[in-house]
N, C-alpha and C positions, 0 to 999 in steps of 0.2 A: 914518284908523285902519283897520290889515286888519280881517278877520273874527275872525283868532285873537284880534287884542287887544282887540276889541268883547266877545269871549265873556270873556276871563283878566277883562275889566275889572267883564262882568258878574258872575260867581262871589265875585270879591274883595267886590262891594258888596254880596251877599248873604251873603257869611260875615262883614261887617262888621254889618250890621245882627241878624243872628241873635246875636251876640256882646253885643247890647244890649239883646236880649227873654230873657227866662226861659225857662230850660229848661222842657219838661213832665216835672213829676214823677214821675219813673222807678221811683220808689219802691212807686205804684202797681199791682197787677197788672191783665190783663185781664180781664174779667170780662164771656169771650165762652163761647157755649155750647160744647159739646165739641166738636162736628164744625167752627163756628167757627175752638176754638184749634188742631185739628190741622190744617185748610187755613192757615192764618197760620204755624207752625211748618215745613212744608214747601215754600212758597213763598218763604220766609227762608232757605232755603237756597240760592238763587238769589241774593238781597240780601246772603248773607254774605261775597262774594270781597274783596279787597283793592286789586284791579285792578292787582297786579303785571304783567301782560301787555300788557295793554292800554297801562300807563305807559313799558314799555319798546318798545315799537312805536312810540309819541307821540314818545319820547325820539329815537328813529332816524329819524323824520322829517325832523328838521331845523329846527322852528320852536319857539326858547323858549317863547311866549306858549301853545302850540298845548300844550305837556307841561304849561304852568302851570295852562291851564285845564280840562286833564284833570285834573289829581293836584288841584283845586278838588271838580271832580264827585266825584271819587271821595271826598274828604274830607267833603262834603256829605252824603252819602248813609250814610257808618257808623252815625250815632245812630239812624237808622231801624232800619237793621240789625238793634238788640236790643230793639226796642218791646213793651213787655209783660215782657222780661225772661225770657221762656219758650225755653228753650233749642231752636233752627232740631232739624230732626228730622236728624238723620246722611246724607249723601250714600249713596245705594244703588246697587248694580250699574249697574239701567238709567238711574244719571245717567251711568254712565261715557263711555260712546259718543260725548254731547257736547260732556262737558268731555275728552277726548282731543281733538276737532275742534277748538275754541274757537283755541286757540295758535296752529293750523296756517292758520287765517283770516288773510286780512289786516287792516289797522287798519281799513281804511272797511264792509269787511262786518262787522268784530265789531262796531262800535258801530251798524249798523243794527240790529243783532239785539240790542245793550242798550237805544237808543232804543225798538226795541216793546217790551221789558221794561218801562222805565221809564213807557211810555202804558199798559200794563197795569196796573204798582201803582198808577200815582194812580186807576187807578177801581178797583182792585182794596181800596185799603185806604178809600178814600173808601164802597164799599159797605159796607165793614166797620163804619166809624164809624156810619153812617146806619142800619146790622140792626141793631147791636147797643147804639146809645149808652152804649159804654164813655165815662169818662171821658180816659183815656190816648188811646185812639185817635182823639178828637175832636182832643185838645191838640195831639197829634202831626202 
């Protein structure tokens, strides 16, 4: 089995098993303190893309399994996206710089640079849970 179908195979068995656990009740808000929910709301704005680019890059590669188990990631990663329900804070000027860059990368450097993303929100929202023992963000 390549690599790419080790990972599409991975992502499918985890979108198969999250399909069988309950959701966390979204209904809940956070109930982080204010400087809390305003680092969480502008850090979600980094968490809110769609990976349209990223999926069309995948796509131009050339390996099915390789686009499958991208458009996996990126479908993994939306319910996070709105956690708390608090609307991400609006993209400002000085994001513009990087999101012009971002496109003009290639696929193996954008997703180095989403992989540190991604090593950053798990300790980023794992400190969250552990400050502020929200409910939501523990479930999450």
């Amino acid at each position: 089995m390549s690599t790419s179908e080790t990972r599409c195979a991975d992502f499918a068995d985890r979108a198969a098993r999250r399909a069988t656990e309950p959701e966390p009740d979204w209904s809940l808000s956070c109930q982080l303190h204010s400087a809390g929910a305003r680092s969480l709301r502008k850090f979600q704005v980094g968490e809110s893309g769609d990976g349209a680019h990223l999926i069309v890059k995948a796509d131009a590669a050339g390996d099915p399994d390789y686009a499958t188990a991208l458009r996996l990631f990126v479908a993994e990663e939306q319910p996070c996206a709105d956690a708390g329900g608090a609307a991400a804070i609006r993209r400002r000027p000085d994001d513009r710089p990087a999101l012009q860059l971002r496109p003009l990368m290639g696929l193996r450097l954008e997703l180095m640079v989403l992989a540190v993303a991604e090593v950053v929100a798990l300790r980023y929202y794992r400190a969250l849970a552990d400050g502020g023992r929200d409910a939501l963000l523990v479930d999450v």
